[in-house]
N, C-alpha and C positions, 0 to 999 in steps of 0.2 A: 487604423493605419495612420501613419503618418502623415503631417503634411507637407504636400512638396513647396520649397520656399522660392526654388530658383529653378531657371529652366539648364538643362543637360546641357545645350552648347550654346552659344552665340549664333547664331543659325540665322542666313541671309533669308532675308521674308518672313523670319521665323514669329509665329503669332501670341506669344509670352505675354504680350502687353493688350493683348486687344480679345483674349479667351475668355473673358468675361461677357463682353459684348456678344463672341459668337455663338456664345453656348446660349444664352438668351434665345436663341433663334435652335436650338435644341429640342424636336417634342422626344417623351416616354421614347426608348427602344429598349430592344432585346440585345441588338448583335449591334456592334460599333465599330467601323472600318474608316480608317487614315488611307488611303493609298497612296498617296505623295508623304510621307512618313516624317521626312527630315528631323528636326530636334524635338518630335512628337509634343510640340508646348500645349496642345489643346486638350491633346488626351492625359497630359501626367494632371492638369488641372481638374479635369472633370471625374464626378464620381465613376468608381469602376462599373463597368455594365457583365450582364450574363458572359459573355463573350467581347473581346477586343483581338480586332485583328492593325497591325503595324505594319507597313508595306513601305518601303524604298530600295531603288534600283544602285545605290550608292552603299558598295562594300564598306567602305569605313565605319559611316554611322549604324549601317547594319549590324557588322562584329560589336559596337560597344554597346549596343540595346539587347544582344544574344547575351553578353558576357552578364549584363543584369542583372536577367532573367535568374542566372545558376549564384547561387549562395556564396559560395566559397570562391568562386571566379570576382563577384562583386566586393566579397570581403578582401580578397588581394588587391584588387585594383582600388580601393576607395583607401588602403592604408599606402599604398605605393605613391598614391597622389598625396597622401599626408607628409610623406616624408623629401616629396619634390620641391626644392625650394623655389621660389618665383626667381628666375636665375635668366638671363640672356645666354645662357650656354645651354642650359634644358631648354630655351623656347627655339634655338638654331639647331641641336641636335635632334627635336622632335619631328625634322623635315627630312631625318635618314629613314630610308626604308627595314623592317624589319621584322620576320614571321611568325614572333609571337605573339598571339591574338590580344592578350591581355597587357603586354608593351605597347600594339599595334595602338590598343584604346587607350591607353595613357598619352601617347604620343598627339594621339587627334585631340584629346580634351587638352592639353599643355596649348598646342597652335588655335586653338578655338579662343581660350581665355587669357592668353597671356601674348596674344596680338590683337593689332587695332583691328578696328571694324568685326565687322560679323563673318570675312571670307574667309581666315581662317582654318575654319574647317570643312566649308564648300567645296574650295576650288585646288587645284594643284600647284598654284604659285605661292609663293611668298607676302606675307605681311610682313609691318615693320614689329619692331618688340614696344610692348603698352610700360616705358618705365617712366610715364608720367608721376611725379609725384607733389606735384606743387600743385593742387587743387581744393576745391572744398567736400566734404564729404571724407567717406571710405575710399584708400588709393585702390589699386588694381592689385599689390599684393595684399593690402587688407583683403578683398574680394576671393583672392586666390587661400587663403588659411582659410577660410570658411566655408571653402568647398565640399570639402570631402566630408562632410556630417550630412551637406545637404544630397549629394551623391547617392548615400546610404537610403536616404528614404525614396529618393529619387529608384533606385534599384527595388525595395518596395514595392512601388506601384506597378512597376513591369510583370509583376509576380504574377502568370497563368495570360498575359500576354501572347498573342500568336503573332509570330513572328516569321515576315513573308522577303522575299526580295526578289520579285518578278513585275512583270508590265503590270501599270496600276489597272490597265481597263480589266484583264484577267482575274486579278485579286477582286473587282468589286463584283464580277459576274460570279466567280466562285463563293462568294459570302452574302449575296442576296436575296432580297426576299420582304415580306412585307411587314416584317418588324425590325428591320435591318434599319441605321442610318448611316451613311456616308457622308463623312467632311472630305471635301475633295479641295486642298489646297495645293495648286498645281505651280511649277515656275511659270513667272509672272510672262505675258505676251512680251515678246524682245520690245512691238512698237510701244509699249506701253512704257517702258521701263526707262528711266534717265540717270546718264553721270554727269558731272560736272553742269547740270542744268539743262541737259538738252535729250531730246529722245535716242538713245543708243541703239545703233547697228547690230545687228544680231553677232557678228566677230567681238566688237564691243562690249557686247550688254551680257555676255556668259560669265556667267561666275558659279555654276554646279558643275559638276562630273557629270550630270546626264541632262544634258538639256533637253527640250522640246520647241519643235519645230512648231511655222502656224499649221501646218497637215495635222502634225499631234495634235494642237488643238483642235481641232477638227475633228476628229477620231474621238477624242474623251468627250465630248459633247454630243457626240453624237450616241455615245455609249450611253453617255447619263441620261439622256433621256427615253433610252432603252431600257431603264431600272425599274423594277418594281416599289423598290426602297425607298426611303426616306433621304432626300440628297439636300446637303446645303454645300456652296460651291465658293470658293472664295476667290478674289485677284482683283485686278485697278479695272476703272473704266474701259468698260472695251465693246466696241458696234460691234466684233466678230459675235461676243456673245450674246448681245440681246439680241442679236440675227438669230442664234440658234437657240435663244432660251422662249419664246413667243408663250404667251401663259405661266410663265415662270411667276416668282415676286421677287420684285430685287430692293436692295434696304443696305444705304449707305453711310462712310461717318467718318469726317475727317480723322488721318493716323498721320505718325512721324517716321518714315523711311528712315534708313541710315542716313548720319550725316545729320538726324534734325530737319531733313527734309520734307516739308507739308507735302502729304498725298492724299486722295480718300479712296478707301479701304471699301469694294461692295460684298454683298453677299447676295448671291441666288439662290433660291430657296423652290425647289418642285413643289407642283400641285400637292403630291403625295405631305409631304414637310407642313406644308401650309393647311391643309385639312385637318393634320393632327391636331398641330398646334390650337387650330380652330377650339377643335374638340375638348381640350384639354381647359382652355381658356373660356371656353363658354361666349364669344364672342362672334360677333357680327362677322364677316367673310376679310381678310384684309384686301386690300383694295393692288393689284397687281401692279408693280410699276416698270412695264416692260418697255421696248421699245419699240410700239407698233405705232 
């Protein structure tokens, strides 16, 4: 199989840069489930498993991971992006509406890559167009020609992918079990989240099609610890959830937000996750770091 080089979109929170760290915290599974799905950065990086299941409640990114999966859908759409120029007229036209699945995916990957920041192709407003070119490095349309080969393998790894688009707590109860692992990277807590330097207002701080409320969070936490499975749990510092993780392990590590913004990045990790691991590693218990 090929290797994937670059991640599928710009994807706000998306974890491209930091999937090495959290596959580390990875033990042995059978069945491998995303339910918060977004730009899938964790899963195109890791080895494929028995079974992978994909889950996000957001039609857009959903149609272009469907379109993947099917050969000849992938092969039209990785040569139609070959032939899209890095143009301010394709990155203003890609915000018309329109019903064919595989324009619809062209359209989302043009506003992913070819605007600033990571929104995109999160949210339903407008970005500015990325025609920086006075920089060091690869400009943005160097970045933009070198997509579509990387697409192609990108489309690869989707190959025998299950592919879901309902409530993530549903999707992980339906694929559970005790060879199961679950990377559950959810949108981040609004309080958690900052623009412009400051903790953003829930009106503020949305930038996905399907937000979650702090009750959501409440509910997924409450579910995950209802799993049988192997859970590792990602998002920022937050007392709601060392309230509801008690016996968890949690294991942190400075990351860069949009913008170059210093954040740090944790991970929870279930009893279940942490025993394996144990197992696997031949090592002493690790030591919980919850917040009791």
């Amino acid at each position: 199989m090929t290797e994937v080089t670059r991640p599928a979109l710009r994807w706000h929170g998306g974890k491209w840069n930091l999937a090495g760290w959290i596959m580390e915290h990875f033990p042995a599974h059978r069945i491998y489930v995303e339910p918060f799905g977004g730009a899938a950065s964790v899963l195109l990086r890791k080895p494929a498993s028995y079974a992978e299941v994909y889950n996000d409640l957001d039609d857009e990114v959903v149609n272009l991971f469907r379109l993947l999966r099917e050969a000849e859908s992938a092969a039209r759409l990785c040569e139609l992006l070959r032939r899209t120029p890095f143009a301010r007229e394709e990155f203003n036209a890609a915000y018309e509406v329109t019903d064919d699945p595989v324009e619809r995916a062209r359209r989302l990957v043009i506003r992913s890559h070819m605007g600033f920041g990571s929104d995109g192709a999160c949210g339903s407003y407008r970005t500015g167009f990325r025609a920086n070119s006075n920089r060091s490095g690869t400009t943005p349309a160097h970045d933009w020609a070198n997509f579509p080969p990387a697409l192609a393998a990108i489309a690869e790894r989707m190959t025998g992918v299950i592919i879901e688009s309902r409530p993530a707590v549903q999707v992980m109860k339906a694929h559970d079990g005790p060879e199961t692992l679950h990377y559950a990277d959810p949108p981040y807590l609004h309080e958690t989240r900052k623009r412009g330097g400051r903790v953003a207002g829930v009106g503020s701080a949305a930038v996905y099609r399907h937000e979650m409320s702090t009750e959501d969070h409440e509910t997924m936490l409450e579910a995950l610890c209802a799993l049988k499975g192997m859970v590792v749990l990602s998002g920022y510092p937050s007392a709601l959830y060392d309230d509801a993780l008690k016996g968890w392990t949690r294991r942190e590590r400075p990351a860069l937000a949009d913008g170059a913004r210093k954040r740090t990045e944790v991970l929870w990790l279930n009893p279940a996750c942490v025993a394996a691991l144990e197992a696997e590693n031949h090592q002493p218990p690790l030591i919980a770091e919850d917040a009791a």
